[in-house]
C-alpha positions in Angstrom: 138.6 35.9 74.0 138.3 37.3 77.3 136.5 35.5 80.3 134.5 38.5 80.7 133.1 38.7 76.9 132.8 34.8 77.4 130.8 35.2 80.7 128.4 37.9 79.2 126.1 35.3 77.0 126.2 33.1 79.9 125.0 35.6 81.7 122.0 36.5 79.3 121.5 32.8 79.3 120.9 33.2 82.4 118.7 35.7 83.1 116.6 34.4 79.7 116.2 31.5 82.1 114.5 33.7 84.6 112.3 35.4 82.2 111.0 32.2 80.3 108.4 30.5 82.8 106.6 34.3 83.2 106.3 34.4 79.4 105.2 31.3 79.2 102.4 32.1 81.5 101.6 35.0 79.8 101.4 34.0 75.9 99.6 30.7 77.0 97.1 32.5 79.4 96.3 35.3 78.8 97.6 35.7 74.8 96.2 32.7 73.5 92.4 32.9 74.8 92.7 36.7 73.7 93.4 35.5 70.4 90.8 32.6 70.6 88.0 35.3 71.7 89.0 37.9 68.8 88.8 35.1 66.1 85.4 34.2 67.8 83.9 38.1 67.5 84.3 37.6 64.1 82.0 34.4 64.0 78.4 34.6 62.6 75.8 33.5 64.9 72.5 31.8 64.4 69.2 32.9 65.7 69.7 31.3 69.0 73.3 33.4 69.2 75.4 30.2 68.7 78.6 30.5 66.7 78.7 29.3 63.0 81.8 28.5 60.8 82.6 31.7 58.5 83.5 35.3 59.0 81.1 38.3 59.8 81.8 42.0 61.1 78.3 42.3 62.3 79.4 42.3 66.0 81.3 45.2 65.4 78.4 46.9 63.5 75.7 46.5 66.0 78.5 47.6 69.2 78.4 51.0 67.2 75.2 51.2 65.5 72.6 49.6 68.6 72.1 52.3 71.6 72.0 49.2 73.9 76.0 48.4 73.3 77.1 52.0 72.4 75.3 53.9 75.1 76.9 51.1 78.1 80.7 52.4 76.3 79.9 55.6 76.8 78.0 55.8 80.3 81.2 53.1 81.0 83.6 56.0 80.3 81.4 58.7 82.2 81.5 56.7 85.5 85.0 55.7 84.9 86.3 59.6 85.1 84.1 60.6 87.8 85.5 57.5 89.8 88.6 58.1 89.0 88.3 62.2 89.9 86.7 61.2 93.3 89.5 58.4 93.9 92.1 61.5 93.2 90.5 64.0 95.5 89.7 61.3 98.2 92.9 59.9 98.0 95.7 63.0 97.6 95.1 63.8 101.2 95.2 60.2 102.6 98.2 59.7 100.8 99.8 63.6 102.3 99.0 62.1 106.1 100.8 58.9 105.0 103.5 60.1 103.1 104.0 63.2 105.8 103.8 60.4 109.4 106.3 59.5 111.0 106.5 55.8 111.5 104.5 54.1 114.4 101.3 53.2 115.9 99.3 55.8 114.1 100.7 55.8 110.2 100.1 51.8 110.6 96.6 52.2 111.7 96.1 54.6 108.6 97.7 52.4 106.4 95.5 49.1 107.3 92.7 51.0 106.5 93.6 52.7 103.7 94.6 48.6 102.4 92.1 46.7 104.2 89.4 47.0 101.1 92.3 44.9 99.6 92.0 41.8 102.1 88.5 42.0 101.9 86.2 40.4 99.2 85.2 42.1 96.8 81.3 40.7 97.2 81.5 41.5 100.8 82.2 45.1 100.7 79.8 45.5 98.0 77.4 43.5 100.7 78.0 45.6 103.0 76.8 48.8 100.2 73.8 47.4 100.1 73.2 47.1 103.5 74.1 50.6 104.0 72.2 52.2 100.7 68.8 49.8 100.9 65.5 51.1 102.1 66.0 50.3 106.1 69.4 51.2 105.7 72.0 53.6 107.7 71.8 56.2 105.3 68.0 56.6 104.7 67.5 56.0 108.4 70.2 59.6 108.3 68.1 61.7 105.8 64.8 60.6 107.1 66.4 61.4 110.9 67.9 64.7 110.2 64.4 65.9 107.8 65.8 66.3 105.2 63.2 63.5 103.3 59.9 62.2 104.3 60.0 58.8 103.0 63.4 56.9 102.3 64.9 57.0 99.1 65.7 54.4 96.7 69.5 55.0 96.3 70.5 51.2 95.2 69.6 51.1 91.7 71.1 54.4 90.9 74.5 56.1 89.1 75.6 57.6 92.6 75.2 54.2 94.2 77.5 52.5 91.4 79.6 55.7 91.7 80.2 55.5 95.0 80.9 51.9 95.9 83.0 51.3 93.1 85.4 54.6 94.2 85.2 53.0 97.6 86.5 49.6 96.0 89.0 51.6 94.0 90.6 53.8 96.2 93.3 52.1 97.5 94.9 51.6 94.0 94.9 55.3 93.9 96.3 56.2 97.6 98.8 53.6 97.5 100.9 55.1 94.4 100.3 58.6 95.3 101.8 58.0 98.9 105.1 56.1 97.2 105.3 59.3 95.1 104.8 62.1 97.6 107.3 59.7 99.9 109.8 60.5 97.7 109.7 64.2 97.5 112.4 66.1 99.0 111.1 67.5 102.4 113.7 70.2 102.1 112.5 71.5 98.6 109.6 72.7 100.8 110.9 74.1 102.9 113.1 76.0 100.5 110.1 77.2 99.3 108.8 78.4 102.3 112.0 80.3 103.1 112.1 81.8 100.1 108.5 83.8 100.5 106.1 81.3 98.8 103.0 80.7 101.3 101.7 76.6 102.0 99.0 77.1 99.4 101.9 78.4 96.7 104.1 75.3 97.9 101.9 72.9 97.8 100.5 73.3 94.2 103.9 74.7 92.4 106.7 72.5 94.8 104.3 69.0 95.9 101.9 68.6 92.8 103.8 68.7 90.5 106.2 66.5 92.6 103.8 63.6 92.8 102.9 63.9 89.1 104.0 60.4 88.3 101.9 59.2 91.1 98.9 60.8 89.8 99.8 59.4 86.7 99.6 56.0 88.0 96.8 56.3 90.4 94.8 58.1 87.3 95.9 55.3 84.9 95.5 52.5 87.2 91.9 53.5 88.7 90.4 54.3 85.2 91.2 51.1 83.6 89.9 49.0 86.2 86.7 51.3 86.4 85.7 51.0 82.4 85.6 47.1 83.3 84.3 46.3 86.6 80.8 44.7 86.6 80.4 42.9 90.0 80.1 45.5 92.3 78.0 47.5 89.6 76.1 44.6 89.2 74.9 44.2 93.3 74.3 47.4 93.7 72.9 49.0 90.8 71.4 45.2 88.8 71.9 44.1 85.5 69.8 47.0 84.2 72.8 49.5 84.9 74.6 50.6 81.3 77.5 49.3 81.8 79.6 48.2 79.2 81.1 45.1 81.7 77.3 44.2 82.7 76.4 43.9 79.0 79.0 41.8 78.5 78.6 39.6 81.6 74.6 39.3 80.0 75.9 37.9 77.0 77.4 35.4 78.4 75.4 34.1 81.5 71.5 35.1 79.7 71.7 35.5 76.3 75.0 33.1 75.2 76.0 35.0 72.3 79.7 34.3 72.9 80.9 36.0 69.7 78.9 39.4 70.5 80.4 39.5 74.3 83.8 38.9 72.4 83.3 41.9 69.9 82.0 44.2 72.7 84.8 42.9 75.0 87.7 44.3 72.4 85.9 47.5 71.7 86.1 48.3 75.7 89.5 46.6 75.3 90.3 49.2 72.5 88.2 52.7 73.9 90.3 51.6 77.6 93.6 51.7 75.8 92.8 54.8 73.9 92.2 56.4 76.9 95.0 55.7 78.9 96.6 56.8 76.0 95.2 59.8 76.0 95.5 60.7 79.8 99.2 59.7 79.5 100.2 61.5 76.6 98.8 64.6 78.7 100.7 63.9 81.8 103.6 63.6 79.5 103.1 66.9 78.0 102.4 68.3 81.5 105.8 66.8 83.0 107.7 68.7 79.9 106.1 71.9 80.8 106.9 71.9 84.2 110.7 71.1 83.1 110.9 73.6 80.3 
């Protein structure tokens, strides 16, 4: 036997080494109490919502069959694509000026800000909404300023308030992959373009957008998973009356301490989240291919 044939399981030895400790963290931490909560969905429950010994669908049944659960899914998924849409039109131009600057002063200003809702907590920023959106607050003190109302509005409480301060929360994750992606393009396929008769508008959405698919992909993916679950920032700005799927959940088990029902309603977000990811990347896929013939 040759030293290299002899070196090779070594090798994987090796690198299994190097792989071990992160699956270990992984099955015992985030495997193992996912298993533990879908054993506990299936739990009865007694009239005070405490778990019983035995086996029960009904969780399941009343997600689907009880407006309260089935409505927060499905107001969970409309907030979820228009956040994600607004992250995608908010971001595809942050992420043009930062993939198209030159390095210095300037691009790293643009880039702190772009990140610093990363380095900041959560809680804070949502704080800082509902300074902005309350009664007194900048933006009232706006419409009432410029006429356009008479008395100020009561914004926190609303959609457009959980709308907009959860895009603001989720931007980032959607500039940061489109800016890797347009980084990557070619400068001199635009060009080419150019040259070659096609105007900016032309180049831009034949040559760049379809460039920076993967990125969309990703930022798409990325924001719309993280959307269908967030309840804290939800939660502060719009209270624990907004249908959310992640609010309902949270009210299970802080109010009502039905463990097994936020269990059964957790995995059915779980589930509809993965089936629409699924769904948005089997698209992108089957856009990529038509682009490439």
């Amino acid at each position: 036997m040759s030293s290299s044939s002899a070196e090779a399981p070594k090798g994987r030895l090796r690198g299994l080494g190097f792989v071990l400790p992160a699956l270990a963290f992984l099955v015992f931490l985030l495997i193992v109490p996912m298993v533990r909560m879908l054993i506990m969905s299936f739990h009865p429950v007694d009239e005070y919502g405490q778990a019983l010994p035995g086996f029960t669908a009904e969780q399941y049944r009343r997600v689907f069959t009880e407006s309260f659960f089935s409505e927060a899914l499905l107001h969970s998924v409309f907030v979820a694509l228009v956040v994600t849409v607004l992250c995608l039109v908010l971001g595809y131009p942050a992420a043009y000026v930062l993939a198209h600057r030159r390095p210095g002063l300037v691009r790293t200003l643009l880039l702190l800000a772009v990140i610093s809702p990363l380095l900041t907590s959560v809680v804070v920023r949502t704080y800082g909404w509902s300074v902005l959106l309350s009664g007194n607050g900048l933006v009232n003190r706006v419409l009432v300023g410029l006429g356009l109302r008479s008395e100020p509005a009561n914004l926190l409480g609303s959609t457009g308030a959980v709308i907009v301060s959860v895009t603001h929360v989720l931007l980032p994750f959607a500039i940061v992959p489109l800016t890797t992606a347009l980084r990557n393009i070619e400068p001199n396929l635009g060009r080419a373009s150019l040259s070659l008769g096609a105007g900016p508008a032309r180049t831009f959405w034949r040559v760049t957008v379809p460039l920076s698919l993967p990125g969309i992909a990703a930022g798409v993916l990325i924001v719309f998973a993280l959307a269908m679950g967030i309840y804290i920032t939800p939660m502060l700005i719009g209270g624990t009356n907004q249908p959310l799927a992640g609010i309902r959940i949270y009210d299970q088990v802080s109010s009502v301490f039905d463990y097994p029902m936020a269990a059964a309603l957790s995995f059915v977000l779980l589930v509809l989240t993965g089936v629409c990811t699924a769904v948005f990347g089997g698209g992108f896929r089957l856009w990529t291919r038509r682009l490439h013939g």
